[in-house]
mmCIF file of the N, C-alpha and C atoms, coordinates in Angstrom:
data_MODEL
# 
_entry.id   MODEL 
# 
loop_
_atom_site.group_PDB 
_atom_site.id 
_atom_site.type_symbol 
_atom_site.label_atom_id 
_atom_site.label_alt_id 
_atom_site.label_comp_id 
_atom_site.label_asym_id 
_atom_site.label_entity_id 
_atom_site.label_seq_id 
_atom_site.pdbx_PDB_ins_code 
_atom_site.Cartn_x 
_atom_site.Cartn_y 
_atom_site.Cartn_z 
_atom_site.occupancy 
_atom_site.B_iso_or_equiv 
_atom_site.pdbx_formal_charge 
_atom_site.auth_seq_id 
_atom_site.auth_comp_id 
_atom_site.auth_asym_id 
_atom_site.auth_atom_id 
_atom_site.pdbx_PDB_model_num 
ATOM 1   N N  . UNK A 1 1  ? 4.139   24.581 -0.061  1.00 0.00 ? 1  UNK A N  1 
ATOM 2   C CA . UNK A 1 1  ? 4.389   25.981 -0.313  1.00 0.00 ? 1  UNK A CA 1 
ATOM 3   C C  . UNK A 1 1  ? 4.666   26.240 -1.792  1.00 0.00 ? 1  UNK A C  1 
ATOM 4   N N  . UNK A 1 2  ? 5.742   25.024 -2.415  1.00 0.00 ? 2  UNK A N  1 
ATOM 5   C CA . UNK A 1 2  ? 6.082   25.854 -3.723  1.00 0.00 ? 2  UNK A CA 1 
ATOM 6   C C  . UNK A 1 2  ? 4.509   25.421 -4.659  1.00 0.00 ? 2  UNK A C  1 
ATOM 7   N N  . UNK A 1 3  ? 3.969   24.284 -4.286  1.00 0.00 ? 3  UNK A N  1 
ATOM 8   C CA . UNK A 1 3  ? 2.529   24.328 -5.168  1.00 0.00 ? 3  UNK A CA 1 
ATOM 9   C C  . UNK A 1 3  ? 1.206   25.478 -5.226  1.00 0.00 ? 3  UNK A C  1 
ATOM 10  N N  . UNK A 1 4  ? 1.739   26.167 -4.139  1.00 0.00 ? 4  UNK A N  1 
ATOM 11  C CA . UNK A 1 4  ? 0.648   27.104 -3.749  1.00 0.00 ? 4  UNK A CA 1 
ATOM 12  C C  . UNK A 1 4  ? 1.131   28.687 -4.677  1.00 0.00 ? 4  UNK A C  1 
ATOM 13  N N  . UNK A 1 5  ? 2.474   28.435 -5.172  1.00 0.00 ? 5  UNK A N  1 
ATOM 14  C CA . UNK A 1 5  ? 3.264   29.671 -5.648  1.00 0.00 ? 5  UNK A CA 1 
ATOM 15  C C  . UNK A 1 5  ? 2.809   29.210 -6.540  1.00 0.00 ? 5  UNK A C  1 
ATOM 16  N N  . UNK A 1 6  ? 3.541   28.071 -7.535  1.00 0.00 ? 6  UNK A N  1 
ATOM 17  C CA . UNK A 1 6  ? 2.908   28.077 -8.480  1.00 0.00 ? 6  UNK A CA 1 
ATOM 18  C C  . UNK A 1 6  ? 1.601   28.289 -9.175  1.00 0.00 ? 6  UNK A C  1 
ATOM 19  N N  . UNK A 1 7  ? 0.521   27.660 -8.035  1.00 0.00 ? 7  UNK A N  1 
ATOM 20  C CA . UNK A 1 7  ? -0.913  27.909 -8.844  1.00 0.00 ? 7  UNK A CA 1 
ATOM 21  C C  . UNK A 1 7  ? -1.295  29.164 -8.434  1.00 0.00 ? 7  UNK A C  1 
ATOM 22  N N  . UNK A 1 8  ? -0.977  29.851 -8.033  1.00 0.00 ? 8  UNK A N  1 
ATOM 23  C CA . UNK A 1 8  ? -0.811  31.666 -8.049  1.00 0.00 ? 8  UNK A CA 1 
ATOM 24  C C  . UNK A 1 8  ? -0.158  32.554 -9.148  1.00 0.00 ? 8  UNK A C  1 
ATOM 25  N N  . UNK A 1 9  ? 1.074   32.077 -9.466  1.00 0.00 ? 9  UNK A N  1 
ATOM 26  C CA . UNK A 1 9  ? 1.491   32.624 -10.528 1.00 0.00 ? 9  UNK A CA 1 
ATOM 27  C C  . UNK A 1 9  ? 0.716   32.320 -11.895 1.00 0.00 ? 9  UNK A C  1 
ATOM 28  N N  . UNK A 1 10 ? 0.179   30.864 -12.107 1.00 0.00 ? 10 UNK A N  1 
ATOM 29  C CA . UNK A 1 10 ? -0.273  30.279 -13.224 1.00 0.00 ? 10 UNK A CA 1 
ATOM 30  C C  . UNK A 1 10 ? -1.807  31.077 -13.316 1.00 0.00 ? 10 UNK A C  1 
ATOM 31  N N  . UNK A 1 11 ? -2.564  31.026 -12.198 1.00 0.00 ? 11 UNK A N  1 
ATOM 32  C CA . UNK A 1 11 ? -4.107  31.341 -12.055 1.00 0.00 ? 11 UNK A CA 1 
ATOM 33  C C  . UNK A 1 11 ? -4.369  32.715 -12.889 1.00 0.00 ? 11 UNK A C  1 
ATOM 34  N N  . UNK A 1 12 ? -3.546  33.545 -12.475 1.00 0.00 ? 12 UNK A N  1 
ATOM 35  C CA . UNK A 1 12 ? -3.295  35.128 -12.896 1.00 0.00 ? 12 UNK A CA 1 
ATOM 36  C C  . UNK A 1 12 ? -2.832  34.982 -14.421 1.00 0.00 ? 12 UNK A C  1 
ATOM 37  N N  . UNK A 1 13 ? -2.277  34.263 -14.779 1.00 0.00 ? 13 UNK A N  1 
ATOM 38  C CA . UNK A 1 13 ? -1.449  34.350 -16.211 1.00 0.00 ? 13 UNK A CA 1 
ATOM 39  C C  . UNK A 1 13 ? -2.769  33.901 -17.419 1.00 0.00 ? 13 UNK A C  1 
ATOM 40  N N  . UNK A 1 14 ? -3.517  32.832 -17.207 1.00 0.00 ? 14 UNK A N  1 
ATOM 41  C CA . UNK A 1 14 ? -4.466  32.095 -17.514 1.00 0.00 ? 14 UNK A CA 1 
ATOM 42  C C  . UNK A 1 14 ? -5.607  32.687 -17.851 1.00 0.00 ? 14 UNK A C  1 
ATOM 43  N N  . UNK A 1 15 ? -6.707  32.208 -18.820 1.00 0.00 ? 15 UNK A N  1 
ATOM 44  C CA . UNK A 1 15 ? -8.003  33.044 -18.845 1.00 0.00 ? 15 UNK A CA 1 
ATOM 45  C C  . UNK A 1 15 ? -8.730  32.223 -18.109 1.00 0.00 ? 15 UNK A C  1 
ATOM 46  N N  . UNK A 1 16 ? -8.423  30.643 -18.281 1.00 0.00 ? 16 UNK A N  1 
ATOM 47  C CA . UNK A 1 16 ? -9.098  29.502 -17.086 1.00 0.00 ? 16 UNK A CA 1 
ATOM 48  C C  . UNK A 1 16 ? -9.008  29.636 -16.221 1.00 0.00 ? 16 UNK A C  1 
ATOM 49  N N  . UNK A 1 17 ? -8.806  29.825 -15.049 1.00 0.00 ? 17 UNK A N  1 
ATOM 50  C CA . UNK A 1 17 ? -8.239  29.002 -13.794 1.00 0.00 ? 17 UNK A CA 1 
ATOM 51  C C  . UNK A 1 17 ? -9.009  28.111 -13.233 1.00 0.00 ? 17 UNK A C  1 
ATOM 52  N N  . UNK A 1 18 ? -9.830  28.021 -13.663 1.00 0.00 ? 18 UNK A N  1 
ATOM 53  C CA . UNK A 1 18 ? -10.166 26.637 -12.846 1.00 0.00 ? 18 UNK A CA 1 
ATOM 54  C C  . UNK A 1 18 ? -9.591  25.520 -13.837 1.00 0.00 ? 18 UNK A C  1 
ATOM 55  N N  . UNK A 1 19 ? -8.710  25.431 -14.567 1.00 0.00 ? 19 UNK A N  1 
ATOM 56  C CA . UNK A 1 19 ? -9.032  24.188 -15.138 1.00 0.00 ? 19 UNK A CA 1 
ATOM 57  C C  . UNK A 1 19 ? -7.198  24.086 -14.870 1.00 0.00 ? 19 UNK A C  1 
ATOM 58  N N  . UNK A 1 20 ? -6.619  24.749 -13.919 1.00 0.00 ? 20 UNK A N  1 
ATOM 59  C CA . UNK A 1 20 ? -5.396  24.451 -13.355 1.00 0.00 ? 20 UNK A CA 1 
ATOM 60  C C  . UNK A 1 20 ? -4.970  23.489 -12.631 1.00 0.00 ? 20 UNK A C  1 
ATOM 61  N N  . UNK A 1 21 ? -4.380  22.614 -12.515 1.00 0.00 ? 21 UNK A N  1 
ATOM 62  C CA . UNK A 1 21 ? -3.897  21.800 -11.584 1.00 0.00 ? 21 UNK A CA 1 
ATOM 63  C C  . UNK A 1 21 ? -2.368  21.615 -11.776 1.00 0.00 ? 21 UNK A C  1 
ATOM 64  N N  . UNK A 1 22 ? -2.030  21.447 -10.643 1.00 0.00 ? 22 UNK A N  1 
ATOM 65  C CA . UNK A 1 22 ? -0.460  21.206 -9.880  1.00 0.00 ? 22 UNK A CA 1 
ATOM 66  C C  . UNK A 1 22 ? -0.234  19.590 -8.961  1.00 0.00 ? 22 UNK A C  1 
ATOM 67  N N  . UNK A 1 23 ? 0.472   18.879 -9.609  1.00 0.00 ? 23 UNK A N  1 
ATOM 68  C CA . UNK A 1 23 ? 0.248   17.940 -9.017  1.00 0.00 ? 23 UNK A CA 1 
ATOM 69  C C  . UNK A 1 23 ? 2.331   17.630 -8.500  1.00 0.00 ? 23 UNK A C  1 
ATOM 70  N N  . UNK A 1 24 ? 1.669   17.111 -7.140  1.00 0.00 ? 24 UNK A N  1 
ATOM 71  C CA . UNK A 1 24 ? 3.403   17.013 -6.607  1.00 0.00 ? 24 UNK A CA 1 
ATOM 72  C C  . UNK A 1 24 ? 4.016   15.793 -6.412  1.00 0.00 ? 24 UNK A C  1 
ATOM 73  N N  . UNK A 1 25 ? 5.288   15.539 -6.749  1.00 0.00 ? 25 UNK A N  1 
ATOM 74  C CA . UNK A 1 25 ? 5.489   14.225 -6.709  1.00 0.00 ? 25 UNK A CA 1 
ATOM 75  C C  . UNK A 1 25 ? 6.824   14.547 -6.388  1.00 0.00 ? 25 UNK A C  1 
ATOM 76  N N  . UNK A 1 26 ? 7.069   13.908 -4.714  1.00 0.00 ? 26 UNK A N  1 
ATOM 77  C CA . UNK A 1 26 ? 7.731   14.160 -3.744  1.00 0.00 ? 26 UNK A CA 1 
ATOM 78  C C  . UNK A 1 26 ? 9.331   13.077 -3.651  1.00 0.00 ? 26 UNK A C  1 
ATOM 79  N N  . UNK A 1 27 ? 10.508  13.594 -3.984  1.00 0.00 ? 27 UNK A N  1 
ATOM 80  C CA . UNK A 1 27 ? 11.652  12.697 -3.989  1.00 0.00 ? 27 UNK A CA 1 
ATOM 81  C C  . UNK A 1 27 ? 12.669  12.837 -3.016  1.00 0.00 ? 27 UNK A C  1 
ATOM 82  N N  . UNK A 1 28 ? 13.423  11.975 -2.862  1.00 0.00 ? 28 UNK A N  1 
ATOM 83  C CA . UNK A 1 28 ? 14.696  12.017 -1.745  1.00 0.00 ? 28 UNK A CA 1 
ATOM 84  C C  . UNK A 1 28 ? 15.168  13.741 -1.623  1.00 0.00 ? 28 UNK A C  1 
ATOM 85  N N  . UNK A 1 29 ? 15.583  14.512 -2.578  1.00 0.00 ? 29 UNK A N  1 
ATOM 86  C CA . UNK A 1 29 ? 16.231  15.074 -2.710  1.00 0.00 ? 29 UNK A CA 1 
ATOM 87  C C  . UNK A 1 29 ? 15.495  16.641 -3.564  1.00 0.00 ? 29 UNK A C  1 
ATOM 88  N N  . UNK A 1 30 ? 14.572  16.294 -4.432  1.00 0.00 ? 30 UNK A N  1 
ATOM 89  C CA . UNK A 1 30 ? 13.870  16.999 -5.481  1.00 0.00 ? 30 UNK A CA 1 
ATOM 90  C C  . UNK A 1 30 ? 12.772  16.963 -5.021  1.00 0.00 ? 30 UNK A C  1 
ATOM 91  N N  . UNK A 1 31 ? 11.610  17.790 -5.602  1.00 0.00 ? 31 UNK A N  1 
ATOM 92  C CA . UNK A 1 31 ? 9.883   17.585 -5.870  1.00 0.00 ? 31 UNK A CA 1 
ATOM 93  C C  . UNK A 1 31 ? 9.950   18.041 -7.334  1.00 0.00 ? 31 UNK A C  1 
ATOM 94  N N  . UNK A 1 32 ? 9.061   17.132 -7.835  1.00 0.00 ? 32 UNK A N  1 
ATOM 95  C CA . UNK A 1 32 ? 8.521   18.035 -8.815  1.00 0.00 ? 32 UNK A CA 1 
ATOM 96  C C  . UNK A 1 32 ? 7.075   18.146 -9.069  1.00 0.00 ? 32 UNK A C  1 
ATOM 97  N N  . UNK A 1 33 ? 6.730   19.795 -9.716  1.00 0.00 ? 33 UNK A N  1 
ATOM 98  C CA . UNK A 1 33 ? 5.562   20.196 -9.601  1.00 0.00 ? 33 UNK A CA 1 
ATOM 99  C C  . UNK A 1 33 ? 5.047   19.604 -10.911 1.00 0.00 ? 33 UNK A C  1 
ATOM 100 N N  . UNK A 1 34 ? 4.130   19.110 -11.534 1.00 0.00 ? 34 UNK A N  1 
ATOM 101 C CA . UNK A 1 34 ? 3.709   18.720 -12.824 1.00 0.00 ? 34 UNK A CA 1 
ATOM 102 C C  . UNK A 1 34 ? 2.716   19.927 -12.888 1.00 0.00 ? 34 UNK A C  1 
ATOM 103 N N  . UNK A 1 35 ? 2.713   20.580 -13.754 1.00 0.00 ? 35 UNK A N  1 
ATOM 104 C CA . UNK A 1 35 ? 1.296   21.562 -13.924 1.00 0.00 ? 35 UNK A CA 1 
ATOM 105 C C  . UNK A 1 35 ? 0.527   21.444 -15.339 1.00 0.00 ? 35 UNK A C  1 
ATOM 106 N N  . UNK A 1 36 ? -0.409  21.247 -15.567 1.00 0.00 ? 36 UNK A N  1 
ATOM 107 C CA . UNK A 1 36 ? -1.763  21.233 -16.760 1.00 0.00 ? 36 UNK A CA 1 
ATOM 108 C C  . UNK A 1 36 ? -2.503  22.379 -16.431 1.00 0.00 ? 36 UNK A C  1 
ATOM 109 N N  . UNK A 1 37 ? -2.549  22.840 -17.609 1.00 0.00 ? 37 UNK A N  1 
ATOM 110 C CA . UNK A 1 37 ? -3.677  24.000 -17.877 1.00 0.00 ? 37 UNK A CA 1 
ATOM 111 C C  . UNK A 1 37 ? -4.092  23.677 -19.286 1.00 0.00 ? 37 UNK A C  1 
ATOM 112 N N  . UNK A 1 38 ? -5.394  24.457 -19.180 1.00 0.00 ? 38 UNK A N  1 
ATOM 113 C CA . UNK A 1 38 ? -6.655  24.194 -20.547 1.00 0.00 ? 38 UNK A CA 1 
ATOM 114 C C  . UNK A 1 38 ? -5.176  24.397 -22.243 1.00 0.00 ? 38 UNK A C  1 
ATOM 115 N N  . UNK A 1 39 ? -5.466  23.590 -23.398 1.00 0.00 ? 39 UNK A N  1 
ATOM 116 C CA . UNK A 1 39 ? -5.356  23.919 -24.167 1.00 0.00 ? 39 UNK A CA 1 
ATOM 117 C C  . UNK A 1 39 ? -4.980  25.029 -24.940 1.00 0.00 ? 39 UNK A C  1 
ATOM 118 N N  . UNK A 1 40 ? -5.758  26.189 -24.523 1.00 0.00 ? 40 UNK A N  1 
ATOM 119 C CA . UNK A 1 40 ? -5.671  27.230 -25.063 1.00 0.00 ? 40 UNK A CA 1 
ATOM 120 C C  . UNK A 1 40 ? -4.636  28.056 -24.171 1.00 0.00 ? 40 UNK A C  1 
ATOM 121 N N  . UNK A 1 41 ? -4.481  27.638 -22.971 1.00 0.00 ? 41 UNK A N  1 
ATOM 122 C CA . UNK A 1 41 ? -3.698  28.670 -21.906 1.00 0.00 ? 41 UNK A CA 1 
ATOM 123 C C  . UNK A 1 41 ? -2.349  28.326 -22.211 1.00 0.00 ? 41 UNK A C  1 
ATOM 124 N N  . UNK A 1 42 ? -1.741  27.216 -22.827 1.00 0.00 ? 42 UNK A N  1 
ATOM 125 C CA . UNK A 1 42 ? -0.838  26.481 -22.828 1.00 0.00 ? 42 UNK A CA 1 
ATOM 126 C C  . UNK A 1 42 ? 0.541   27.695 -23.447 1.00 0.00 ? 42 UNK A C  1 
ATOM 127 N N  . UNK A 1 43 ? -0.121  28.465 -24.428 1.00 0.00 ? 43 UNK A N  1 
ATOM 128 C CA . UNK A 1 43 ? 0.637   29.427 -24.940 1.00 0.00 ? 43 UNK A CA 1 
ATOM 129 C C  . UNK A 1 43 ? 1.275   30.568 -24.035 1.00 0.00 ? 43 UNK A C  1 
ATOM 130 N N  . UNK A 1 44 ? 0.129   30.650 -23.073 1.00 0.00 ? 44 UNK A N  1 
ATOM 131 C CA . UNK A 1 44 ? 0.056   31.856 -22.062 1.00 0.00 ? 44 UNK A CA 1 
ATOM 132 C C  . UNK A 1 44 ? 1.587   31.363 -21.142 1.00 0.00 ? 44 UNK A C  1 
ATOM 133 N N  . UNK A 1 45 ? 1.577   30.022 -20.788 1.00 0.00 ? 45 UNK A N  1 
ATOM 134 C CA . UNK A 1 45 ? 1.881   29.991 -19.943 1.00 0.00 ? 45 UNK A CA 1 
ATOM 135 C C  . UNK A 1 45 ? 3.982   29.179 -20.060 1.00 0.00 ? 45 UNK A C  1 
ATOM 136 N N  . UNK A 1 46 ? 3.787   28.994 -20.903 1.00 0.00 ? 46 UNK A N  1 
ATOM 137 C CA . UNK A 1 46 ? 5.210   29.156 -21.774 1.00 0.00 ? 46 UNK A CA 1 
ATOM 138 C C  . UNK A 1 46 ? 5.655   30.665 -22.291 1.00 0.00 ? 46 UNK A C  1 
ATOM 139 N N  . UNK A 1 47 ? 5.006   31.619 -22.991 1.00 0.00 ? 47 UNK A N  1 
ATOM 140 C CA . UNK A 1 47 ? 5.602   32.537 -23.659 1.00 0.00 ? 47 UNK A CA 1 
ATOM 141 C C  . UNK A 1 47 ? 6.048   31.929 -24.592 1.00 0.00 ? 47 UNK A C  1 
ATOM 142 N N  . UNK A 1 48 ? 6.664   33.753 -25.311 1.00 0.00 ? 48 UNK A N  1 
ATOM 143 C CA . UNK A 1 48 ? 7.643   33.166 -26.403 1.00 0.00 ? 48 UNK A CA 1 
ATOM 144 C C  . UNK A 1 48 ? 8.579   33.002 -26.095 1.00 0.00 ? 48 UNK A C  1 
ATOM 145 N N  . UNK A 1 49 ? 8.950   31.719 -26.760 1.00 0.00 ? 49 UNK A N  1 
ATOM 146 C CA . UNK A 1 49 ? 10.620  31.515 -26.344 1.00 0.00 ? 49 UNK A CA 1 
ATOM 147 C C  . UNK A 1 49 ? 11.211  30.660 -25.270 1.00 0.00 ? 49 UNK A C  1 
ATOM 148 N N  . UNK A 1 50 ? 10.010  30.170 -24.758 1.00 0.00 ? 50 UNK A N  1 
ATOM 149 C CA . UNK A 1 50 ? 9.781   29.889 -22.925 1.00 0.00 ? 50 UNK A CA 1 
ATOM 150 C C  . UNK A 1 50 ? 10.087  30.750 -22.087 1.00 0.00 ? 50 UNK A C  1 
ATOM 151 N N  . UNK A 1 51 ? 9.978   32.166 -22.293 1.00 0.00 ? 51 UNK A N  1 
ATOM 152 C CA . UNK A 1 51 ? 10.456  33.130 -21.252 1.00 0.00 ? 51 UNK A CA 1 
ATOM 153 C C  . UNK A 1 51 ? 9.840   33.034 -20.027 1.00 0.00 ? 51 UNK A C  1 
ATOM 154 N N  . UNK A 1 52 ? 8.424   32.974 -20.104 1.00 0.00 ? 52 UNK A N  1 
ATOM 155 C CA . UNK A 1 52 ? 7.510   33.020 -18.810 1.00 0.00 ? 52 UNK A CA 1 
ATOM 156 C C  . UNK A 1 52 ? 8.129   31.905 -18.247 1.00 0.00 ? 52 UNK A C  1 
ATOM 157 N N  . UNK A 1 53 ? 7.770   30.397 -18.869 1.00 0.00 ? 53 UNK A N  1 
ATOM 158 C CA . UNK A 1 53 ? 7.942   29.374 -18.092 1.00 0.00 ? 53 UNK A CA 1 
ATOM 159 C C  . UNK A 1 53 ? 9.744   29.343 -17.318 1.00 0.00 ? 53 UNK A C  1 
ATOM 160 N N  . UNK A 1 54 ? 10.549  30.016 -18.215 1.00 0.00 ? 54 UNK A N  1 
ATOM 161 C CA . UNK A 1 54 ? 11.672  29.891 -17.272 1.00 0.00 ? 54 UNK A CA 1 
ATOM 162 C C  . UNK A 1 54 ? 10.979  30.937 -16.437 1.00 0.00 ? 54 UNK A C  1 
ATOM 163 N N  . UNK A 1 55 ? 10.867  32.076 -16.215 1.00 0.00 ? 55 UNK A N  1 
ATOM 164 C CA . UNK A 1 55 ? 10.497  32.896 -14.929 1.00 0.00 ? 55 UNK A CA 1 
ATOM 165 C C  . UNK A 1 55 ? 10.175  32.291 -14.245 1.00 0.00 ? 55 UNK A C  1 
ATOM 166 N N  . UNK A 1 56 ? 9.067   31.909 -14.184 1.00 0.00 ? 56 UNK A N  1 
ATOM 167 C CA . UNK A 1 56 ? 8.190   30.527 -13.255 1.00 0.00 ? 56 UNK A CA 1 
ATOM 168 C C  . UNK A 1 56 ? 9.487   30.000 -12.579 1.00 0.00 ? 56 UNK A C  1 
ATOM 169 N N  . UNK A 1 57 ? 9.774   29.078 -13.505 1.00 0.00 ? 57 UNK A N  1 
ATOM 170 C CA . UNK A 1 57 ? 11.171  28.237 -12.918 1.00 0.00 ? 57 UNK A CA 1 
ATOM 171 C C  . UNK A 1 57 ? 12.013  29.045 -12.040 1.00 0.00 ? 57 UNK A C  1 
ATOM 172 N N  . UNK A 1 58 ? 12.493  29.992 -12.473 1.00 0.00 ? 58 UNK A N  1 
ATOM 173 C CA . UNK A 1 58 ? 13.472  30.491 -11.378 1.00 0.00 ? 58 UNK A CA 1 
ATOM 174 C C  . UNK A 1 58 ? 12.639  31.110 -10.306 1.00 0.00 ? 58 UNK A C  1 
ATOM 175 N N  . UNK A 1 59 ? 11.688  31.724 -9.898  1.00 0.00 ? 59 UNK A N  1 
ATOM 176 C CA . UNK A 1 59 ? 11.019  31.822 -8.927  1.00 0.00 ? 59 UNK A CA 1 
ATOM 177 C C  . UNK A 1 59 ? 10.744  30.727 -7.727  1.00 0.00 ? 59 UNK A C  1 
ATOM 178 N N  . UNK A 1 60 ? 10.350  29.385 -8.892  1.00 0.00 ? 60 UNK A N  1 
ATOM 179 C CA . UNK A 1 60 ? 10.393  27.841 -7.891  1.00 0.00 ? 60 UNK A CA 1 
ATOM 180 C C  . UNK A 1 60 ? 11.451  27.900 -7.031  1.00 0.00 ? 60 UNK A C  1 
ATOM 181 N N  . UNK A 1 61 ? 12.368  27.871 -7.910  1.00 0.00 ? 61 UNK A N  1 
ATOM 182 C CA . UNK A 1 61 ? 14.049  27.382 -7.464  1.00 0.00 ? 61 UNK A CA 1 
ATOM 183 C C  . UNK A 1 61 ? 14.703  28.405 -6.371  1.00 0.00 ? 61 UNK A C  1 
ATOM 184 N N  . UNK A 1 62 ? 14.238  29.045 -6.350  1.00 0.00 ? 62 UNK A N  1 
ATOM 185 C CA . UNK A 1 62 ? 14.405  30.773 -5.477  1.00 0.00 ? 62 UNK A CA 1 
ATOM 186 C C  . UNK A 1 62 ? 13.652  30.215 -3.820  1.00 0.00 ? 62 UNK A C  1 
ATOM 187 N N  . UNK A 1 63 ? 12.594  29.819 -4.693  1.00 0.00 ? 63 UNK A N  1 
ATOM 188 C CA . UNK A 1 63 ? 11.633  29.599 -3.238  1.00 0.00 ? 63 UNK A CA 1 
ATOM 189 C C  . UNK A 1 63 ? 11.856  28.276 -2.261  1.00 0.00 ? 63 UNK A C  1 
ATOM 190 N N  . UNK A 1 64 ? 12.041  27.184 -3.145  1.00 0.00 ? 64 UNK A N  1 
ATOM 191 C CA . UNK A 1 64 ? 12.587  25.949 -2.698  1.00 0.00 ? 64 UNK A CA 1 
ATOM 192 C C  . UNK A 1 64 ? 13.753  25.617 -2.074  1.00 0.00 ? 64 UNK A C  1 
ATOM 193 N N  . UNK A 1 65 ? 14.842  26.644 -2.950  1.00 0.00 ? 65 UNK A N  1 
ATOM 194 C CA . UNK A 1 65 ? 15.934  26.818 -1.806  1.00 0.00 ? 65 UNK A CA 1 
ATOM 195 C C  . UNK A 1 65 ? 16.366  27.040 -0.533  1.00 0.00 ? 65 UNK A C  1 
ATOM 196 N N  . UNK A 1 66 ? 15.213  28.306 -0.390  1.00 0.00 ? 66 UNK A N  1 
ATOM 197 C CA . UNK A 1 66 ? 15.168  28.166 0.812   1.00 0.00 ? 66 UNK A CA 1 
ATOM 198 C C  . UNK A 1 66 ? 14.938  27.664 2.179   1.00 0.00 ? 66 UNK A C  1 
ATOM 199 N N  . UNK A 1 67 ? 13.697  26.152 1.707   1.00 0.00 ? 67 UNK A N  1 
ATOM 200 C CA . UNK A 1 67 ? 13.486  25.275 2.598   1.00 0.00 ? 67 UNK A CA 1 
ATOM 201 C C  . UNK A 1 67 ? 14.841  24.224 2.127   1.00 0.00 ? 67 UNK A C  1 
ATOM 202 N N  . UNK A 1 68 ? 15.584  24.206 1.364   1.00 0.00 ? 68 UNK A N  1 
ATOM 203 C CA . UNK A 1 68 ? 16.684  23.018 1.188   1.00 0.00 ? 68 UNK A CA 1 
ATOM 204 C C  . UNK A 1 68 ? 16.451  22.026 0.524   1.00 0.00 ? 68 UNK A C  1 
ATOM 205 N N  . UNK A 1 69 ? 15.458  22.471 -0.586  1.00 0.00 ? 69 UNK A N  1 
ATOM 206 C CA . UNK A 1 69 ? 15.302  21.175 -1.494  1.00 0.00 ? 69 UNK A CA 1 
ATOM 207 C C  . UNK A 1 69 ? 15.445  21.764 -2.907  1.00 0.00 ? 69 UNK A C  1 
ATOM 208 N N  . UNK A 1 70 ? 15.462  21.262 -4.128  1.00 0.00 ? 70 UNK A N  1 
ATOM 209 C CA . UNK A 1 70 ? 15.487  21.236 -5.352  1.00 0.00 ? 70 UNK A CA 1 
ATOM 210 C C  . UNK A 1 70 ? 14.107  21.055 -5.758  1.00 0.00 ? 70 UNK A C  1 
ATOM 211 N N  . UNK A 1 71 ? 13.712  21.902 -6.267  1.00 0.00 ? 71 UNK A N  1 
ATOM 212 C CA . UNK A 1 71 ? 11.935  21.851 -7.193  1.00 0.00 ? 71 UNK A CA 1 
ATOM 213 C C  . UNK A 1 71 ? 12.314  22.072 -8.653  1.00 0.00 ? 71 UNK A C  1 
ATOM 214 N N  . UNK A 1 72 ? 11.300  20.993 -9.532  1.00 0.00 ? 72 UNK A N  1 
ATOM 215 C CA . UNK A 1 72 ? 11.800  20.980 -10.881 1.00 0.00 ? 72 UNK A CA 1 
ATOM 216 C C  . UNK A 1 72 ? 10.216  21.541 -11.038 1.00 0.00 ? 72 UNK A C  1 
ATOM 217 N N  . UNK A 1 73 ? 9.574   22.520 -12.568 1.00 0.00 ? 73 UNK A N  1 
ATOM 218 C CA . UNK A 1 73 ? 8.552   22.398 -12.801 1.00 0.00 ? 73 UNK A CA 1 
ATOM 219 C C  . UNK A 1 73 ? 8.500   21.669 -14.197 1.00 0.00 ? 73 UNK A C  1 
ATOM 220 N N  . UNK A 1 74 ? 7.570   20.955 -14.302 1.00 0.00 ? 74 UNK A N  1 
ATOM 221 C CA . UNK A 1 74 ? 7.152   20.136 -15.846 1.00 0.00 ? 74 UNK A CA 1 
ATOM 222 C C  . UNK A 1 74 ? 5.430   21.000 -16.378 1.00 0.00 ? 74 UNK A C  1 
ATOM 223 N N  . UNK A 1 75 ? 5.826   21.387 -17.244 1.00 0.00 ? 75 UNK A N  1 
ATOM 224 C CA . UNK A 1 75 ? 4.566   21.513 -18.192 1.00 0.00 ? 75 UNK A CA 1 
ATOM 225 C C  . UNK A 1 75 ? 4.116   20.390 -18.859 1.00 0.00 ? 75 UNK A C  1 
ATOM 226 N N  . UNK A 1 76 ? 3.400   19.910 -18.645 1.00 0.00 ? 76 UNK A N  1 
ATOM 227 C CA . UNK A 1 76 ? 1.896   19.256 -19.298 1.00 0.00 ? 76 UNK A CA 1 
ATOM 228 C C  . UNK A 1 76 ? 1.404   19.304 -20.562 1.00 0.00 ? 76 UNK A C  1 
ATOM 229 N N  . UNK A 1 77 ? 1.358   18.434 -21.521 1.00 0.00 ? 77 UNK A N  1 
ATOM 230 C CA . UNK A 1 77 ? 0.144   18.703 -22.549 1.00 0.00 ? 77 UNK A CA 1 
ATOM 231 C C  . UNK A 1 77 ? -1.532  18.242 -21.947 1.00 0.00 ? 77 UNK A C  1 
# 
């Protein structure tokens, strides 16, 4: 579920989307989402300041809570 939020929020933000990927890597307690996007989107998808990417983040953490787990997101070079 939270990979499917994420590459929804990211797809829309992006001029790529196909060149999105979300990859999950599943822990006792946590997941975390790893996400890569093209080069050029990389700006898009941080903001300034990291504003977007915290948004992102707290949206995860919003959503994950509610099944009872902890979701971290990592941006990618």
């Amino acid at each position: 579920m939270e990979k499917d939020l994420v590459e929804y929020i990211v797809k829309s933000l992006v001029d790529d989307p196909a060149s999105v990927e979300v990859t999950v890597v599943e822990g006792e307690k946590s997941t975390i989402l790893e996400l890569r996007v093209a080069a050029a989107d990389i700006g898009k998808v941080i903001g300034k300041n990291g504003r977007i990417a915290k948004a992102i983040r707290t949206v995860l953490q919003a959503a994950s809570a509610k099944g009872g787990k902890h979701a971290v997101l990592e941006i990618l070079d």
